[in-house]
N, CA and C atoms as a LAMMPS dump frame, in Angstrom:
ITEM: TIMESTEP
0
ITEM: NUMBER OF ATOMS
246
ITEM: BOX BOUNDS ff ff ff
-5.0000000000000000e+02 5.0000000000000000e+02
-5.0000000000000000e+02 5.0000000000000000e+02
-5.0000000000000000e+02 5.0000000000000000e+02
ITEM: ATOMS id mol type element x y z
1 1 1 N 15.598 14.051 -8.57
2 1 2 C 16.32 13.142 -7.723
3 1 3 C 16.747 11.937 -8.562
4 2 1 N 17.978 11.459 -8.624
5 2 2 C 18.157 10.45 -9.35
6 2 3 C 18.362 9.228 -8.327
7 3 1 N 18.379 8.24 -9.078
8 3 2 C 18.656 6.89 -8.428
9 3 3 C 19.905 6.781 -7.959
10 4 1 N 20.263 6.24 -6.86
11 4 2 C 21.925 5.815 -6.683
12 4 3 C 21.478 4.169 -5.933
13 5 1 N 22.242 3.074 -6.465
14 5 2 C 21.996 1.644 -6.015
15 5 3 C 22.703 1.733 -4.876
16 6 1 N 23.473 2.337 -4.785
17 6 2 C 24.412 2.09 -3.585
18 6 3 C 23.721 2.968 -1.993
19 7 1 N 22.973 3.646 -2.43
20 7 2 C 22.385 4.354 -1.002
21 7 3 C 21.115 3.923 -1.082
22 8 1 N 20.767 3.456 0.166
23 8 2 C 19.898 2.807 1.188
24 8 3 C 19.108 3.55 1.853
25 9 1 N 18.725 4.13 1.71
26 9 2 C 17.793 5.229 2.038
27 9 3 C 16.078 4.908 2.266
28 10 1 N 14.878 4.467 3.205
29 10 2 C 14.092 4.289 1.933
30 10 3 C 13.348 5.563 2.086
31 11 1 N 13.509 6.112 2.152
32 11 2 C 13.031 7.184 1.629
33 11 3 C 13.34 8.282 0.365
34 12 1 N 14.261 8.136 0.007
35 12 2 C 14.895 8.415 -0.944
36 12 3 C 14.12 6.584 -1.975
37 13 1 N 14.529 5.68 -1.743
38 13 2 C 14.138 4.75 -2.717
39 13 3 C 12.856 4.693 -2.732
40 14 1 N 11.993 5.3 -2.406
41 14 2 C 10.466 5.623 -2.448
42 14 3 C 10.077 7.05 -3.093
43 15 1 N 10.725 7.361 -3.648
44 15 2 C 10.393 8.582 -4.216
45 15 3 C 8.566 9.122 -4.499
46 16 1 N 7.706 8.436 -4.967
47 16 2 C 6.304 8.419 -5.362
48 16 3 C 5.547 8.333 -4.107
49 17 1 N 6.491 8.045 -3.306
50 17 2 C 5.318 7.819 -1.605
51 17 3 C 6.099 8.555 -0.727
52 18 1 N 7.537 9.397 -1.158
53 18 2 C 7.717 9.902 0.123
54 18 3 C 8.052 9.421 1.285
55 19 1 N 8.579 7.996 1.044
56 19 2 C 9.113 6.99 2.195
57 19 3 C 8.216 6.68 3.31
58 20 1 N 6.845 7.264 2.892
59 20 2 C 5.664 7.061 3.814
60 20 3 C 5.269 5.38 3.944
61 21 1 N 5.332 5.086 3.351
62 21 2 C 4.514 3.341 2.98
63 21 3 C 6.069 3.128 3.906
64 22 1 N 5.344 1.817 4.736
65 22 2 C 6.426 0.842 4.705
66 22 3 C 6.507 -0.259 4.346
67 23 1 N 7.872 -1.282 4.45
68 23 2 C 7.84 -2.552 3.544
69 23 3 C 6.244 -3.559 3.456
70 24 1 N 6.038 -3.287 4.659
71 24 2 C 4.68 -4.482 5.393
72 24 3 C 3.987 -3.791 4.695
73 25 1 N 3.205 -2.552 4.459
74 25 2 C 2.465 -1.883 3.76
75 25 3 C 2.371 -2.352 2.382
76 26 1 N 3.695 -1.972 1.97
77 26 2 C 3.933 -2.352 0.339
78 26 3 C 3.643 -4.075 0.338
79 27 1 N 4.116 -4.845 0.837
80 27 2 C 4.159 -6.216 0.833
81 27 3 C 2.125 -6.325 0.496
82 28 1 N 1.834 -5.718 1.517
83 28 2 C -0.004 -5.909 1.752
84 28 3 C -0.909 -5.525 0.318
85 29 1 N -0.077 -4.624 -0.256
86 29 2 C -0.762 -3.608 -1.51
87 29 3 C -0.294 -5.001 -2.257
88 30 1 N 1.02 -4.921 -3.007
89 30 2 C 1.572 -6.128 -3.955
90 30 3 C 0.604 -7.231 -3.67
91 31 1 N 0.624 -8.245 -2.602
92 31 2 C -0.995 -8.911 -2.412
93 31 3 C -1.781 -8.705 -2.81
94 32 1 N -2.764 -7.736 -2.892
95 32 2 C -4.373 -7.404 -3.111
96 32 3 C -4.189 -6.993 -4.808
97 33 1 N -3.209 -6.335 -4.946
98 33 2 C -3.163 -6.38 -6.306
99 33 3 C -2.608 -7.584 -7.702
100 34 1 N -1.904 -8.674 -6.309
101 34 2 C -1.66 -9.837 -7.334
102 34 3 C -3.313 -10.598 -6.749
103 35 1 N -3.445 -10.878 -6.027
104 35 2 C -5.11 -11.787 -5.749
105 35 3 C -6.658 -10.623 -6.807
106 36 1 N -6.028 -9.343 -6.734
107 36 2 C -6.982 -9.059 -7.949
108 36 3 C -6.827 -9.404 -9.408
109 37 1 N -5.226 -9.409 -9.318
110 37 2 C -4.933 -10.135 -11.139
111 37 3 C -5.572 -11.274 -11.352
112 38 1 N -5.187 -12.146 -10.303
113 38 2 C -4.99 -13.932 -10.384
114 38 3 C -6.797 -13.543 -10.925
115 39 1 N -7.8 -13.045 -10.141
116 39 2 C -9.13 -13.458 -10.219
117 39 3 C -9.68 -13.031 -11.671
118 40 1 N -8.844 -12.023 -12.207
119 40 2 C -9.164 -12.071 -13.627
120 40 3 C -10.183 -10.797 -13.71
121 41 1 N -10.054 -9.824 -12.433
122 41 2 C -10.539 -8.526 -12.245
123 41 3 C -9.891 -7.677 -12.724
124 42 1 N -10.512 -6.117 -13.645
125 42 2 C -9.393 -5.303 -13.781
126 42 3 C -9.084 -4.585 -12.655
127 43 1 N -7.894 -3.854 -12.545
128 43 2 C -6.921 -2.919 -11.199
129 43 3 C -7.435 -1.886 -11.727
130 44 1 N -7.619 -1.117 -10.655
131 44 2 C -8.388 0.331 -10.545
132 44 3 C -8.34 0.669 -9.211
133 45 1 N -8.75 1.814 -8.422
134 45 2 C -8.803 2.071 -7.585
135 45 3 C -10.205 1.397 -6.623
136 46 1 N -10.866 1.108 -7.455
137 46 2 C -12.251 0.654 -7.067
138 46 3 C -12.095 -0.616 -6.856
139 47 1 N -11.705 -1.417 -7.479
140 47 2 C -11.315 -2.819 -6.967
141 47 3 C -10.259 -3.363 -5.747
142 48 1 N -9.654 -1.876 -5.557
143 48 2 C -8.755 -2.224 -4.569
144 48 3 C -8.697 -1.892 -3.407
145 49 1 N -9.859 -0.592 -3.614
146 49 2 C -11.01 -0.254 -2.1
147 49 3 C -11.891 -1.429 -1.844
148 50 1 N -12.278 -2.263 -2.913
149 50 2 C -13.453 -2.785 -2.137
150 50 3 C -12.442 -4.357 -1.68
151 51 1 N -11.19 -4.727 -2.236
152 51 2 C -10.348 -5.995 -1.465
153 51 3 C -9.425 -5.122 -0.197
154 52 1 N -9.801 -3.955 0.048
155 52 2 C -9.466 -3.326 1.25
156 52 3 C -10.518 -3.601 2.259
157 53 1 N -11.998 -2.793 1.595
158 53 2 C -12.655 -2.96 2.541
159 53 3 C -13.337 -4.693 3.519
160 54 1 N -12.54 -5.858 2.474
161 54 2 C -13.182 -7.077 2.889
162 54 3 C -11.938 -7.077 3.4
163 55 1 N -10.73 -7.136 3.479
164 55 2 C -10.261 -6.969 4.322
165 55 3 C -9.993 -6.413 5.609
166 56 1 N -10.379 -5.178 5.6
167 56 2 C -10.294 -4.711 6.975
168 56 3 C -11.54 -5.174 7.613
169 57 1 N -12.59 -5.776 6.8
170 57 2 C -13.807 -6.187 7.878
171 57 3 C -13.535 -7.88 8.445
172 58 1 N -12.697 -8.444 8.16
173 58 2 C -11.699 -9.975 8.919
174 58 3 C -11.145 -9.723 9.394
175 59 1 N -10.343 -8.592 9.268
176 59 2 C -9.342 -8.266 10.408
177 59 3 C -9.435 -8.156 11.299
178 60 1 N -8.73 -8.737 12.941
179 60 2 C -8.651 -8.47 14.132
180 60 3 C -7.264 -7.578 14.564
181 61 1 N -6.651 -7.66 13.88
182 61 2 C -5.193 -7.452 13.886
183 61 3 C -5.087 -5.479 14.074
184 62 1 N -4.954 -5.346 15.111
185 62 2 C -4.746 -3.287 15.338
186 62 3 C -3.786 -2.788 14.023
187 63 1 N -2.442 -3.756 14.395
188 63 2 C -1.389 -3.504 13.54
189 63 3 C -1.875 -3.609 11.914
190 64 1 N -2.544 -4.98 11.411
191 64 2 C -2.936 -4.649 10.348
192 64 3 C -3.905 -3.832 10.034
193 65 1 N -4.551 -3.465 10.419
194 65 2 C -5.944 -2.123 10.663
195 65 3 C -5.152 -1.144 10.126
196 66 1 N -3.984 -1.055 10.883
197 66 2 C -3.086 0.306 10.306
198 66 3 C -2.751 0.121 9.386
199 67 1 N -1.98 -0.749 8.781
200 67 2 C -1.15 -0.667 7.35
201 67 3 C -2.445 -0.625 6.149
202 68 1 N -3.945 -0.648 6.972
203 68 2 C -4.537 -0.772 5.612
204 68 3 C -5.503 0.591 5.418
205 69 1 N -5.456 1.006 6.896
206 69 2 C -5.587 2.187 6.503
207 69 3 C -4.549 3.592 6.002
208 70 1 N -3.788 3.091 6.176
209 70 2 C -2.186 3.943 5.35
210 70 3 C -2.401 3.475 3.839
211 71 1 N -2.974 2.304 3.573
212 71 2 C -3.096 1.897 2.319
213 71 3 C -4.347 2.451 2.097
214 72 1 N -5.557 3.333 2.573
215 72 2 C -6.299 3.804 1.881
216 72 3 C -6.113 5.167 1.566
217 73 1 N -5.258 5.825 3.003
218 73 2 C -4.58 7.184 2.69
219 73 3 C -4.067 7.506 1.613
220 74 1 N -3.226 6.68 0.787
221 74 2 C -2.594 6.744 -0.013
222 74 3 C -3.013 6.265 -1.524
223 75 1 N -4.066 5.366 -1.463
224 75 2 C -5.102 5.376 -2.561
225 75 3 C -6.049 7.047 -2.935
226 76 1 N -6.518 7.596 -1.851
227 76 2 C -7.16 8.458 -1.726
228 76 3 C -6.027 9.755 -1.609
229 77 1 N -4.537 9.916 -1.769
230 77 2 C -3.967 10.755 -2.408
231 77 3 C -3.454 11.488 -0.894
232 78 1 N -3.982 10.846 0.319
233 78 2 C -3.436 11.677 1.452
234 78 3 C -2.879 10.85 2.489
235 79 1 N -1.417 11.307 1.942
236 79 2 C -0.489 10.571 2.703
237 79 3 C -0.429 11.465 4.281
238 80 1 N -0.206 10.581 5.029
239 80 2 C -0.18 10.642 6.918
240 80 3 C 1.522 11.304 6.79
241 81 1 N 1.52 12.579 7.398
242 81 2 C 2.386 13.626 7.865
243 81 3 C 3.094 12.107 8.905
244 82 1 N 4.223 12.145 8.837
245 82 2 C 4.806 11.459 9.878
246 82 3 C 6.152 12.002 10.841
């Protein structure tokens, strides 16, 4: 599949996720992975389960509950059939 700038697609511009993630999703990941840089932690999957899991344990939010469990689906390699 190649790139085209001009089509808007996102699913097509998501190629690696399958247009599964959405923006709010992605926005939430980019976060946890810039607040793991800033702290001077290395990125791994393990560091980004466990600023998942302190996150989802503050959370009240249903809606965010979801985007972070789509964000573990997809750490853990199993993306949600949609």
């Amino acid at each position: 599949m190649r790139y085209d700038p001009f089509h808007n697609n996102s699913e097509d511009a998501l190629p690696w996720t399958g247009g599964s993630l959405q923006a709010k999703q992605h926005e939430l990941l980019g976060t946890l992975v810039q607040e793991i840089l800033c702290s001077g932690k290395l990125l791994n999957r393990k560091t980004l389960f466990v600023a998942l899991i302190a996150r989802l344990d503050q959370c009240d939010d249903v809606i965010l509950k979801t985007h972070y469990d789509a964000i573990f689906s997809l750490l853990l390699g199993r993306l949600a059939a949609e």
